[in-house]
VEXDREN-2710 file (C-alpha; in Angstrom, 1 decimal):
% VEXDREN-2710
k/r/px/py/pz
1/UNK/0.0/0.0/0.0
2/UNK/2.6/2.2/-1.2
3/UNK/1.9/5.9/-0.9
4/UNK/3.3/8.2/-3.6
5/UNK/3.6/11.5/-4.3
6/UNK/4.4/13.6/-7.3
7/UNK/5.5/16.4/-4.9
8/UNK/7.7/14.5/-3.5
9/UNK/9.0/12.1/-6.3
10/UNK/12.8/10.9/-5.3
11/UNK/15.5/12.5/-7.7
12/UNK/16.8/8.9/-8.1
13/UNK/14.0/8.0/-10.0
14/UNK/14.5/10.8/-12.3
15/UNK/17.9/9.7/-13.0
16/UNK/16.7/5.9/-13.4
17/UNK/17.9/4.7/-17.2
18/UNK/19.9/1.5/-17.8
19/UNK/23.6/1.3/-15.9
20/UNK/27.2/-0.7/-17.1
21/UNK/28.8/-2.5/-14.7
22/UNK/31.8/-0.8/-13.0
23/UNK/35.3/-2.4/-14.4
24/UNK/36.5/-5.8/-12.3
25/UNK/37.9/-5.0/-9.0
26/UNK/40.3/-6.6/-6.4
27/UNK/38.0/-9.1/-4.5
28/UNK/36.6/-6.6/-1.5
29/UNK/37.1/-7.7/1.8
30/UNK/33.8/-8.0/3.9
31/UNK/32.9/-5.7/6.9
32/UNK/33.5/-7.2/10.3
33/UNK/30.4/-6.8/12.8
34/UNK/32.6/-3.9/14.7
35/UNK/33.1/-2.0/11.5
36/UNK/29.8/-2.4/10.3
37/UNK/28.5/-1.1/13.5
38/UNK/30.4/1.7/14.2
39/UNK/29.5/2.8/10.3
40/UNK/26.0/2.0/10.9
41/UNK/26.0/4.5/14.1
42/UNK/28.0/7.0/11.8
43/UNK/25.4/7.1/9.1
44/UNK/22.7/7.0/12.1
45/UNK/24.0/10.0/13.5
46/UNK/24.5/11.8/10.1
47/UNK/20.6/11.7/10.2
48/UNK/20.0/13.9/12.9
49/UNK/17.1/11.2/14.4
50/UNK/15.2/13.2/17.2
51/UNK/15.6/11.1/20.5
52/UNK/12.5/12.7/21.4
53/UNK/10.4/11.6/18.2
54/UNK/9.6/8.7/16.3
55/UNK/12.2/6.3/15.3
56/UNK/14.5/4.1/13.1
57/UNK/15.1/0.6/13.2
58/UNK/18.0/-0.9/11.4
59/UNK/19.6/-4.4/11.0
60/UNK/22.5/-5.4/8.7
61/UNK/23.2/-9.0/8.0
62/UNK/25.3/-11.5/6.0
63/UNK/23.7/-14.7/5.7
64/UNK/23.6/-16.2/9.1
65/UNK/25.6/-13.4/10.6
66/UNK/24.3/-10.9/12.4
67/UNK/26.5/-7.5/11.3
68/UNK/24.2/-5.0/13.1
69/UNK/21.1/-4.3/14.6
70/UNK/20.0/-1.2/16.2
71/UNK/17.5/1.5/17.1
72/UNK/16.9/5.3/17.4
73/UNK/14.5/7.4/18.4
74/UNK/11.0/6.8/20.2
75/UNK/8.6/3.7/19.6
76/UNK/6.1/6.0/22.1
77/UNK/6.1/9.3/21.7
78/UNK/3.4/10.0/24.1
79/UNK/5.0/7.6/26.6
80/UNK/8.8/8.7/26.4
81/UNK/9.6/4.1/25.3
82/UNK/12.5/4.0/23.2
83/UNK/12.3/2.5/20.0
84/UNK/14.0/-1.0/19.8
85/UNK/14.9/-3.4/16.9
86/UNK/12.7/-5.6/18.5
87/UNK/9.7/-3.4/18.2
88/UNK/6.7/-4.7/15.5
89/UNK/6.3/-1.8/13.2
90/UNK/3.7/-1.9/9.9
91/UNK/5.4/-3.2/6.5
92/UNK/3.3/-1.3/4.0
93/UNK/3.4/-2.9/0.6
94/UNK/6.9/-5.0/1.6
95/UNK/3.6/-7.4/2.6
96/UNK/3.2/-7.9/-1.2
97/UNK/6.4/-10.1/-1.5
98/UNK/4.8/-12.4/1.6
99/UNK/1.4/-12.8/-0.2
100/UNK/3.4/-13.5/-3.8
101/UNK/5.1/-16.3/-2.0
102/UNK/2.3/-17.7/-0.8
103/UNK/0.3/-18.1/-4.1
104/UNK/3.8/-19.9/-5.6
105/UNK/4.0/-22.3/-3.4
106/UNK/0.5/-23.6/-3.7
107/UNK/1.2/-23.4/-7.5
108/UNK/4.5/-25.8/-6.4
109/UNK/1.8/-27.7/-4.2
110/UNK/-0.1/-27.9/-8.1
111/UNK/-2.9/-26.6/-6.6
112/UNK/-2.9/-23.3/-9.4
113/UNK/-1.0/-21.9/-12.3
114/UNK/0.1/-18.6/-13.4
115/UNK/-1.5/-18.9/-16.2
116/UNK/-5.3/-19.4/-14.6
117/UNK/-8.1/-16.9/-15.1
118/UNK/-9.4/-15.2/-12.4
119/UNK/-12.5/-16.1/-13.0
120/UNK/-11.1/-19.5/-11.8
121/UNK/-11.0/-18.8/-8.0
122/UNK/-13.6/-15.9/-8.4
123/UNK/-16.2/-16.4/-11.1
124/UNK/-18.5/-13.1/-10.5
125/UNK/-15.3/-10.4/-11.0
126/UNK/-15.3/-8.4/-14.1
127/UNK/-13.2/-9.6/-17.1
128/UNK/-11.9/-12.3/-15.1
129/UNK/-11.2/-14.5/-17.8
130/UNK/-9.5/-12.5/-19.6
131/UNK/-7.0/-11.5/-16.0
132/UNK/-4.2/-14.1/-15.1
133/UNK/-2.6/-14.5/-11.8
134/UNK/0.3/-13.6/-13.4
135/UNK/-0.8/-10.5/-14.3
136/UNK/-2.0/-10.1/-10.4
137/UNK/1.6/-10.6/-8.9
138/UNK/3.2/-7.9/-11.4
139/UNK/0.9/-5.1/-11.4
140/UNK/0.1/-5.4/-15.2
141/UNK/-4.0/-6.5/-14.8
142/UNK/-5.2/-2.9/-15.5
143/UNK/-7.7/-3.5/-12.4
144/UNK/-8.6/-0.2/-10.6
145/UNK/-6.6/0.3/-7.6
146/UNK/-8.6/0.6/-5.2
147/UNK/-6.0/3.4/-3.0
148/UNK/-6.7/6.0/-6.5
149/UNK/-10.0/6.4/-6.2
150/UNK/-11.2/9.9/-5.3
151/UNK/-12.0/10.3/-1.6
152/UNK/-11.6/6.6/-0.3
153/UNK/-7.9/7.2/1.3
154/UNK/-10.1/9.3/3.8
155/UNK/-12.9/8.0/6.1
156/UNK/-13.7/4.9/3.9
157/UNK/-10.2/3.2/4.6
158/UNK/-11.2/3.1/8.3
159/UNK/-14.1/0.8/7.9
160/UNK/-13.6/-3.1/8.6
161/UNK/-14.2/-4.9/5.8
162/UNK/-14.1/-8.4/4.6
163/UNK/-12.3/-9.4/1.7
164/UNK/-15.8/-9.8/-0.7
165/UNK/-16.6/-6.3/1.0
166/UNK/-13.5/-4.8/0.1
167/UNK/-13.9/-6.6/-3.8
168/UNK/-17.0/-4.6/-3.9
169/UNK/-15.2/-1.5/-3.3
170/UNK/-13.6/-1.5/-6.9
171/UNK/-14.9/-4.4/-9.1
172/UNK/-17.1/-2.2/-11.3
173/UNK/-14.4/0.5/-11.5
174/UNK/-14.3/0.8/-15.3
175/UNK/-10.1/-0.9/-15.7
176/UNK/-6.8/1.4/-16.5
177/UNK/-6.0/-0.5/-19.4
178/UNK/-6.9/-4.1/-20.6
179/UNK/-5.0/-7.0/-19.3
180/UNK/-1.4/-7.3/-19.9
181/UNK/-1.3/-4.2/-22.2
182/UNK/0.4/-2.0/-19.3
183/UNK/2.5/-1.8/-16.1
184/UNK/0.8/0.0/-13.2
185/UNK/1.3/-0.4/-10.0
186/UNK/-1.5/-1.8/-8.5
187/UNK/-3.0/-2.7/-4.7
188/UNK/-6.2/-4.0/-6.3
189/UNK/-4.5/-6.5/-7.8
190/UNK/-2.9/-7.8/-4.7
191/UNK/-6.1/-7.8/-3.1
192/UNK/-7.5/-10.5/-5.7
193/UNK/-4.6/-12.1/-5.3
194/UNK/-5.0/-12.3/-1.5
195/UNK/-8.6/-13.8/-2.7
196/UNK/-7.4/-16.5/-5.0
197/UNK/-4.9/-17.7/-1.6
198/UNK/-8.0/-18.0/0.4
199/UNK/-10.0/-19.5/-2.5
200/UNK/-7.7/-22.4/-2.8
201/UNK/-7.0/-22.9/1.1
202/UNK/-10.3/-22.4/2.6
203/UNK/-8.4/-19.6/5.2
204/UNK/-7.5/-16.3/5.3
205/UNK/-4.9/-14.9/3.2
206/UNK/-3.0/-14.3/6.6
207/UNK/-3.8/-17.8/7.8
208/UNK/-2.5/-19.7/4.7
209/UNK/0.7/-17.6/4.8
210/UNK/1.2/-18.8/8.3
211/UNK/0.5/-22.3/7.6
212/UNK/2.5/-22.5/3.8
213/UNK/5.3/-20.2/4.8
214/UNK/6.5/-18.5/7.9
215/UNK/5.4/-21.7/10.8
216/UNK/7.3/-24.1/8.5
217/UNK/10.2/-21.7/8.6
218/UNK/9.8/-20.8/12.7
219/UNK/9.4/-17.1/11.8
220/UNK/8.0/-15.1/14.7
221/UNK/8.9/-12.1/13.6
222/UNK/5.9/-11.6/11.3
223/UNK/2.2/-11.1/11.9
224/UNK/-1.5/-9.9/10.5
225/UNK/-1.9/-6.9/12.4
226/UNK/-5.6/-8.7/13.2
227/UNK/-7.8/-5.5/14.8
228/UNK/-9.0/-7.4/18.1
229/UNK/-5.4/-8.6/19.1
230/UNK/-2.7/-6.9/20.9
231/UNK/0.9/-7.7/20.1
232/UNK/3.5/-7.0/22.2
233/UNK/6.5/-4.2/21.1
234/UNK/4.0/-2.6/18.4
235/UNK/5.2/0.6/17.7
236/UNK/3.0/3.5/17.4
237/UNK/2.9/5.3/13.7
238/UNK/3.2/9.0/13.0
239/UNK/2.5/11.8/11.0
240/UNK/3.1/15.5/10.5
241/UNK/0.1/18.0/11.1
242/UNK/-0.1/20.9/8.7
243/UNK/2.1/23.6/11.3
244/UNK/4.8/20.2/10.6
245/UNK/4.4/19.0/14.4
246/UNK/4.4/15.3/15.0
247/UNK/1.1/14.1/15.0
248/UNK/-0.7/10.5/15.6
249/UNK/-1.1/8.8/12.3
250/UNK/-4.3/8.6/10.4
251/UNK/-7.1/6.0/11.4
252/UNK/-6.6/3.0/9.2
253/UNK/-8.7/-0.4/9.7
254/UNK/-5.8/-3.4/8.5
255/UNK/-8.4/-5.1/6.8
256/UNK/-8.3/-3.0/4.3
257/UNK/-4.6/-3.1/3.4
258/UNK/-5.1/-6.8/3.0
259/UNK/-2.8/-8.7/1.2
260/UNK/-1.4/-5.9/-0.6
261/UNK/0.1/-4.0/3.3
262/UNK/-1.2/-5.2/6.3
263/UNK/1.8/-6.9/7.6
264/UNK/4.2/-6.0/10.6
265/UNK/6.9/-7.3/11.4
266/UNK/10.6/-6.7/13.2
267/UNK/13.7/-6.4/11.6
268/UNK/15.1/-9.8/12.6
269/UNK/11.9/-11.4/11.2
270/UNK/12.5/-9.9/7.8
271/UNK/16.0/-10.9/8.1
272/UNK/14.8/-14.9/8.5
273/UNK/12.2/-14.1/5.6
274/UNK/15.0/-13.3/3.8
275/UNK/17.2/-16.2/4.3
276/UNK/14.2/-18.9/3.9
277/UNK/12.7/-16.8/0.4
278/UNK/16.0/-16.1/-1.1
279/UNK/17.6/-19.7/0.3
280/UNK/15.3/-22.2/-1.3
281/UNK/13.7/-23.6/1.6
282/UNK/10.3/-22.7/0.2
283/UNK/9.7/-22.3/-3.6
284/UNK/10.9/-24.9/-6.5
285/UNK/14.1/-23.1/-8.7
286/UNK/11.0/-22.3/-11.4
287/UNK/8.9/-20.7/-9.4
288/UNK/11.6/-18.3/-7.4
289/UNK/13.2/-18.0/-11.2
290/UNK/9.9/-16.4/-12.1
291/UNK/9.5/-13.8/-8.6
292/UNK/12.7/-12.5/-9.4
293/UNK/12.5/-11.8/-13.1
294/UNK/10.3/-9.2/-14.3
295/UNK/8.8/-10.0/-17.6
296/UNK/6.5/-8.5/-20.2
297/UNK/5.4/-5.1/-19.5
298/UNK/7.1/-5.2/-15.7
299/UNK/10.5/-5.7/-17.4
300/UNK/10.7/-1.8/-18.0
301/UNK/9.5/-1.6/-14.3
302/UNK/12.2/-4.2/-12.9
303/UNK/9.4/-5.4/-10.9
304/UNK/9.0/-9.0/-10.5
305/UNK/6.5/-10.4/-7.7
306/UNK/6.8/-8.2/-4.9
307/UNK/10.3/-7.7/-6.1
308/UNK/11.9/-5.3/-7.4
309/UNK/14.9/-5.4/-9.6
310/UNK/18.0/-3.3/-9.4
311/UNK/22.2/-2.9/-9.0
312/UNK/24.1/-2.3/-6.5
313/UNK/27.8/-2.2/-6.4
314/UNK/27.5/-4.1/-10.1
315/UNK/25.9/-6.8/-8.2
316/UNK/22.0/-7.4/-8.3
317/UNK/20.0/-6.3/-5.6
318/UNK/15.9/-7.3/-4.5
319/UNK/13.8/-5.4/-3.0
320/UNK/10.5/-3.6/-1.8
321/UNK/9.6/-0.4/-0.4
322/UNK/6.1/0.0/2.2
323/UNK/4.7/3.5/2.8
324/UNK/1.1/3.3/4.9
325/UNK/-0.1/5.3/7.8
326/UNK/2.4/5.7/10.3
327/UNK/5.0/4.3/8.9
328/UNK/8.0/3.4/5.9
329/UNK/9.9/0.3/5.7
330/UNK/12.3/-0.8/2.8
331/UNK/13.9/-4.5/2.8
332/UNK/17.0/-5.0/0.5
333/UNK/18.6/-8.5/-0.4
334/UNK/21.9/-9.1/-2.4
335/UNK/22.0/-12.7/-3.5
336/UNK/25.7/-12.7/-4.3
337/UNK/27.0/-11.8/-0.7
338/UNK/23.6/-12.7/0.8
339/UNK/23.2/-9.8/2.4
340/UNK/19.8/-8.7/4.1
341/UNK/19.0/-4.5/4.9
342/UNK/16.2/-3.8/7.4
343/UNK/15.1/-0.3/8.2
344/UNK/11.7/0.5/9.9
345/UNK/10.2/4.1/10.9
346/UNK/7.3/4.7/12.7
347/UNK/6.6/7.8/11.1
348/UNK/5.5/8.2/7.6
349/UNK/6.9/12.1/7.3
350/UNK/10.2/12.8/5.1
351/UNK/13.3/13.6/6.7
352/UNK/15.5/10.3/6.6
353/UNK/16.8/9.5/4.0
354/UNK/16.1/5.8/3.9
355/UNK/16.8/4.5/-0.1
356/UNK/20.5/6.2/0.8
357/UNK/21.1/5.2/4.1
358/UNK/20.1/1.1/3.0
359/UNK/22.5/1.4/-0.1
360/UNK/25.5/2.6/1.7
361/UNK/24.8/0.2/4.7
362/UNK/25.2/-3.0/2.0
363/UNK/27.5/-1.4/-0.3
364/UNK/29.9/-1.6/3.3
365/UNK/28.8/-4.6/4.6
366/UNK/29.9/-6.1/0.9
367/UNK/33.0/-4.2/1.4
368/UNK/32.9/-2.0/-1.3
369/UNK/31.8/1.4/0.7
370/UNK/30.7/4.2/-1.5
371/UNK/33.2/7.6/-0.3
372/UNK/32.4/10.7/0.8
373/UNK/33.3/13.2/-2.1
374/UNK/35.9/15.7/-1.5
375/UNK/35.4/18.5/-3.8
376/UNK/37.4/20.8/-5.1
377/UNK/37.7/24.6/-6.2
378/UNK/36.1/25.4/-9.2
379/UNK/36.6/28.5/-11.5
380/UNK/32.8/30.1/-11.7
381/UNK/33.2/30.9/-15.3
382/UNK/33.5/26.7/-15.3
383/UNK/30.5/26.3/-13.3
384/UNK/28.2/28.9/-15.4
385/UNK/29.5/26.9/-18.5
386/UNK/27.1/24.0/-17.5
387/UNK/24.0/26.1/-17.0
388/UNK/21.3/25.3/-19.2
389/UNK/18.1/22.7/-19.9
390/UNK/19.1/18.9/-20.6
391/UNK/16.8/16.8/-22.2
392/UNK/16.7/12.8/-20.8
393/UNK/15.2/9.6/-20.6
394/UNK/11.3/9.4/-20.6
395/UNK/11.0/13.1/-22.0
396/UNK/12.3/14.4/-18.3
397/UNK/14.3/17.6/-18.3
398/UNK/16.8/18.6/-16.1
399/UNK/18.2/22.3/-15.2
400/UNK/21.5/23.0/-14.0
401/UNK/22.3/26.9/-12.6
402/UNK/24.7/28.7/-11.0
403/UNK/23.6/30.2/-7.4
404/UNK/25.7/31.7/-5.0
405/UNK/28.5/30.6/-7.0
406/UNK/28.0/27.1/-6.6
407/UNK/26.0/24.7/-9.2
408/UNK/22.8/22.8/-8.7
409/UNK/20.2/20.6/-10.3
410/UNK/16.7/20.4/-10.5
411/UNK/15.1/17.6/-12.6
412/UNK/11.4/16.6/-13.0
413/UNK/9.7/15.9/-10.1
414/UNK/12.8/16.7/-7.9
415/UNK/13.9/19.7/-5.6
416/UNK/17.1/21.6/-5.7
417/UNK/19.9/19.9/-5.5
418/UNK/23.6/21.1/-4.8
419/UNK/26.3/19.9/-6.9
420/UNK/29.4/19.6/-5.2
421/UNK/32.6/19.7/-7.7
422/UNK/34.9/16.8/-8.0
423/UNK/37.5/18.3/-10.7
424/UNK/37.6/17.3/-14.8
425/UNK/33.7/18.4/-15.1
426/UNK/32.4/15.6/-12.1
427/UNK/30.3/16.1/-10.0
428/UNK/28.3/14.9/-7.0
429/UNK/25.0/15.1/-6.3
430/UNK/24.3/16.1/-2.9
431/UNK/22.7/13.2/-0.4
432/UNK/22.7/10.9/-3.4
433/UNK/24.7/8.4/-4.7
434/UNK/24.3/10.1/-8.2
435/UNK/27.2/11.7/-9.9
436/UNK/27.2/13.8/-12.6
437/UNK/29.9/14.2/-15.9
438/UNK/29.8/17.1/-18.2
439/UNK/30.6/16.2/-22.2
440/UNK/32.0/19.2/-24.3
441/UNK/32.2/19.1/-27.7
442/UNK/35.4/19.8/-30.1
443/UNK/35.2/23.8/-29.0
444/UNK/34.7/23.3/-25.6
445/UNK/31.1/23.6/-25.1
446/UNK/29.0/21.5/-22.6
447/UNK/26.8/19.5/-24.7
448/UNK/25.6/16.5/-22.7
449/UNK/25.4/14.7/-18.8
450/UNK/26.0/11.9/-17.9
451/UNK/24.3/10.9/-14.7
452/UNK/25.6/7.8/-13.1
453/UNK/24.0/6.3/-9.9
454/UNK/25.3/4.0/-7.2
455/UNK/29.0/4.2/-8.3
456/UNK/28.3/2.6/-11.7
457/UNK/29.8/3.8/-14.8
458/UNK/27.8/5.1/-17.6
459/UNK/24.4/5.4/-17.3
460/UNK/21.9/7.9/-19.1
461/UNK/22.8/10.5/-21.1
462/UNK/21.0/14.3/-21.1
463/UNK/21.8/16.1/-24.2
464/UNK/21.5/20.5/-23.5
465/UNK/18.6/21.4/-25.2
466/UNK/18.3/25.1/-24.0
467/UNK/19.6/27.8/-22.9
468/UNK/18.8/28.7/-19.1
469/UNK/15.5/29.7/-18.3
470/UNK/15.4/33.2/-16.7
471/UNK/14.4/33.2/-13.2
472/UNK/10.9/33.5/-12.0
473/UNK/9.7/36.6/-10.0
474/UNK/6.9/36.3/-8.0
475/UNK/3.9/38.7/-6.8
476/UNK/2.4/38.8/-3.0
477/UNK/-1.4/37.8/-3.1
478/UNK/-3.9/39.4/-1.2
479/UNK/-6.0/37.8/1.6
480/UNK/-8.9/37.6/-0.5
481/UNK/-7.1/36.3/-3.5
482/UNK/-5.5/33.5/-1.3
483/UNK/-8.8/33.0/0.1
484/UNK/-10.4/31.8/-3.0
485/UNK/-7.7/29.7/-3.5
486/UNK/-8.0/27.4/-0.2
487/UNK/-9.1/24.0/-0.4
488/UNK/-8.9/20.5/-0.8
489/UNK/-8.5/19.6/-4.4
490/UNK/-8.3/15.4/-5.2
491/UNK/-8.2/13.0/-8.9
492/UNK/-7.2/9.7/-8.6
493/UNK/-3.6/9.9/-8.6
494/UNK/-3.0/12.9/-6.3
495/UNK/-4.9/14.8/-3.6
496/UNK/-3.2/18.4/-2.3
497/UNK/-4.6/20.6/0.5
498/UNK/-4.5/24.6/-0.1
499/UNK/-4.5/26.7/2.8
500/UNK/-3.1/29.9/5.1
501/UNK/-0.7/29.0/7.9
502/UNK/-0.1/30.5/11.0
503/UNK/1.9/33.1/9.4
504/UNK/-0.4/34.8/6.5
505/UNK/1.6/32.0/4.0
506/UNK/-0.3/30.4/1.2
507/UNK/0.2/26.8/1.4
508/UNK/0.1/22.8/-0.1
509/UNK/0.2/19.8/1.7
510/UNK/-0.1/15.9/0.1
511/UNK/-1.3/13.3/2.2
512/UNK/1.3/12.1/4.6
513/UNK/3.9/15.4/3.3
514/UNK/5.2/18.3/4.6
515/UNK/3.3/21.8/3.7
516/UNK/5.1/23.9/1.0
517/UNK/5.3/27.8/0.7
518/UNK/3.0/28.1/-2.8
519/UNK/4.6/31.1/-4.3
520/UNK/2.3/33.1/-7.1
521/UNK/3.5/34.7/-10.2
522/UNK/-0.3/35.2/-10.7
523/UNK/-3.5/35.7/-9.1
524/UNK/-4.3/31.9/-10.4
525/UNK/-0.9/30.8/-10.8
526/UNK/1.1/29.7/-8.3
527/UNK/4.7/27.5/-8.0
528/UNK/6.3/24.9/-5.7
529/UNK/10.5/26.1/-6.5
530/UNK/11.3/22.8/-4.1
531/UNK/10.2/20.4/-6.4
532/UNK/10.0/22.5/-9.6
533/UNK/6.0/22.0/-9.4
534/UNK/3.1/25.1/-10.8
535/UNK/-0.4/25.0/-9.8
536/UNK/-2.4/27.0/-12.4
537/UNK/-5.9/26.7/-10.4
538/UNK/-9.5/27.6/-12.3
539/UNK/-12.0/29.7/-13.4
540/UNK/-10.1/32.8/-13.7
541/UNK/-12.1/34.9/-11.4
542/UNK/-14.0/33.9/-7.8
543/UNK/-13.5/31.0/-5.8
544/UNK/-11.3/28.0/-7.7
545/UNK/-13.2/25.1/-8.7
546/UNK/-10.3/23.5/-10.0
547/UNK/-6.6/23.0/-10.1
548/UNK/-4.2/21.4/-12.5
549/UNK/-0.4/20.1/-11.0
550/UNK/2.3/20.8/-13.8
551/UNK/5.4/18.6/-12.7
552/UNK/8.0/17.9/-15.6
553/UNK/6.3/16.1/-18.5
554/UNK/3.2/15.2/-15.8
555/UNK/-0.3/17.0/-15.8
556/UNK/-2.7/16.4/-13.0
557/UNK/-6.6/17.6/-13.2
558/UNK/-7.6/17.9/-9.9
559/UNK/-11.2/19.3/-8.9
560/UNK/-12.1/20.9/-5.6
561/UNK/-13.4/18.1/-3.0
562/UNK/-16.5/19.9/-1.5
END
């Protein structure tokens, strides 16, 4: 149940385009549990984790070995109880690998194939001959997901529903696009897959996964958050209020995430999941072969089932984000050093930097640490010599300018970021693992960047389209004019919040986001500079009805939500 949001859309993914493999290396020497912990504590402390606010838990491991496992911050806010690795926090859509699992091992048991139709396990859902189970694990069925539709994030999540209830909820939403004919992703579709589980066991979804999977395997660690149990060390989850405070997350009933998010679990059980999933105690070679390669329409994606795809270090890497109320995980598995990543928060606001923090944890653990960059002096006539537009992958564009005699980035969907000069046109990309290499052409002139992630070589390559754009300047609105403009505005993909803080400031919020400054270079035009975002909002005159998000090559309608 991952939440997204255009606002806040990580740079990385920006950047994403295919990657070479760095040249062969001395064979690295692993990190010893001491070294991994005191550079787990350094990167910790980097972060700047409140002791008095919600927490961080973190465990490293190397197959069997333990490397690290810690905690900071607060698992109780209200009740001053440190936050411990032992602690249960919510998984999100990291749940989605657990469910996947469970529906390929009944097909090992012969009990289903990934070829069946729906309509198979449930005979009254729409088009269900024509939707596979296959096209259920990979997010390429075109079902509605049920999180996109207008309003339902809000009070309908809260209800407790059962899983033909919750079907109900989005069968007759007309589909994205016809089976197979698109990647999206999709908790709908786990959901029904959650159903076809049940419909071959006789159990719940939850139920079945205990029996097939995680009792076999003696994993504790691991639970249903079921709404009439308690469960000892559950975290409380956390938000941000619109003045930015820490706030009690949003009321959520866990029947609703299903089998797409309703997990919890602790960073040593995901650490056992890991070993049992990735070590063959559960699936036959075909079925695992098949989680872990994306295929079809996914294969752009790198998303197999529940897995996602990627590099690291030149080797592979699998894994899966969860965002859901109260709380962010991300679980990371290298198969070539068999190295596990945990990190839990029990607060679903930004400010750690967790996709960063998990790749430089198992880059060291391998023994290939990524280094700190040490730049260097620059001439400014150097710097203002890369200014302009670049044009990359995906019709994404990218601006580099010169401020305060340093250089920085914005690209589509991303905020400002500084670039920090390495010497021989490199640079790095501020709290990234992204650097950046300026091409010239015969004369001199910049021409193209190449920007290369996670210490790779290569990668994809922005051609200068355009000269620098010229600044914006922007105009102060008046109460009345601001006035018109508050509101909560909501399609499927996005929902944003207008209103006046504290301090006379125009404002937008996302679900789950901090509030940004909306700055106006007209009475009906205003801009987010963070993230390079405009928000031209109509009819031209009285109060807005409307508002439409401009964000790189996306375009959002959003009507007002009365």
């Amino acid at each position: 149940m991952q939440k997204t949001s255009l606002l806040t859309a990580a740079l990385l993914a920006v950047l994403h385009g295919t990657v070479h493999a760095a040249p062969s290396a001395p064979p690295a020497t692993p990190a010893t549990p001491a070294a991994m912990t005191a550079y787990a504590n350094q990167l910790l402390d980097a972060q700047k984790i409140p002791g008095d606010g919600p927490g961080v838990s973190v465990l490293v491991a190397r197959g069997d070995q333990l490397l690290f496992k810690g905690a900071r911050g607060l698992a109780s806010v209200e009740l001053g109880v440190p936050l411990r690795p032992e602690h249960l926090l919510r998984i999100g859509s990291v749940t989605k690998q657990f469910a996947a699992a469970a529906l390929l091992k009944q097909i090992d048991q012969g009990q289903a194939r990934l070829d069946d139709p729906l309509s198979k396990y449930l005979p009254d859902y729409p088009n269900g001959s024509q939707i596979t189970l296959l096209q259920l694990l990979n997010h390429t069925s075109g079902v509605k997901s049920y999180t996109g539709i207008p309003g339902y994030m809000g009070n309908p999540v809260r209800r407790d529903l059962s899983t033909a209830e919750l079907i109900r909820e989005f069968k007759d939403q007309p589909p994205d696009f016809a089976p197979g004919e698109k990647w999206a992703y999709n908790n709908s579709g786990y959901v029904l897959l959650g159903a076809v589980v049940e419909a071959i066991s006789g159990k719940s979804w939850h139920q079945a996964l205990d029996g097939l999977l995680l009792k076999p395997a003696g994993i504790s660690g691991v639970h249903y958050e079921a709404g009439d149990q308690l469960f000892k060390g559950m975290a409380r989850g956390y938000t941000l209020n619109t003045q930015g405070q820490v706030a009690p997350a949003g009321l959520l009933s866990m029947t609703q995430p299903h089998a797409a998010g309703a997990l919890i679990a602790s960073a040593e059980g995901l650490w056992r999941w890991n070993q049992a999933l990735h070590g063959g105690k559960w699936l036959s070679a075909a079925s695992y072969a098949r989680m872990v390669t994306p295929e079809g329409p996914a294969r752009a994606e790198h998303y197999g089932f529940g897995i996602v795809t990627g590099m690291l270090r030149g080797q592979p890497m699998l894994s899966h984000g969860g965002g859901i109320h109260g709380f962010i995980s991300t679980l990371n598995y290298l198969p070539k050093t068999q190295t596990t990543v945990v990190i839990l928060r029990n607060s679903d606001s930004p400010g750690f930097a967790m996709d960063l923090v998990a790749r430089k944890l198992a880059a060291f653990a391998m023994g290939e640490p990524f280094t700190e960059p040490q730049p260097v002096a620059v001439p400014a006539e150097q710097l203002r010599a890369a200014e302009g537009v670049y044009a990359g992958p995906d019709q994404r564009q990218c601006t580099l300018r010169v401020k305060a005699d340093a250089l920085q980035a914005q690209c589509s969907g991303g905020g400002v970021m500084p670039l920090l000069p390495l010497g021989s046109d490199r640079f790095a990309m501020a709290g990234s693992l992204t650097e950046i290499t300026l091409e010239r052409s015969a004369e001199g002139r910049v021409v193209a960047a190449r920007m290369a992630d996670n210490g790779e070589t290569g990668g994809p390559r922005w051609v200068r389209s355009g000269d620098l754009p010229p600044d914006r300047s922007f105009i102060s609105l008046t109460a009345e004019q601001m006035q018109a403009l508050v509101g909560q505005y909501q399609s499927p993909q996005f929902a944003l919040q207008v209103f006046i803080g504290r301090d006379g400031k125009l404002l937008g919020q996302a679900p789950g986001q901090p509030a940004f400054e909306l700055q106006a270079s007209t009475a009906r035009r205003v801009h987010v500079p963070q993230v390079d975002a405009q928000l031209d909002f109509s009819p031209e005159a009285g109060r807005a009805t409307a508002v439409t998000l401009r964000q790189g090559p996306a375009t959002l309608e959003m009507p007002r939500k009365e």
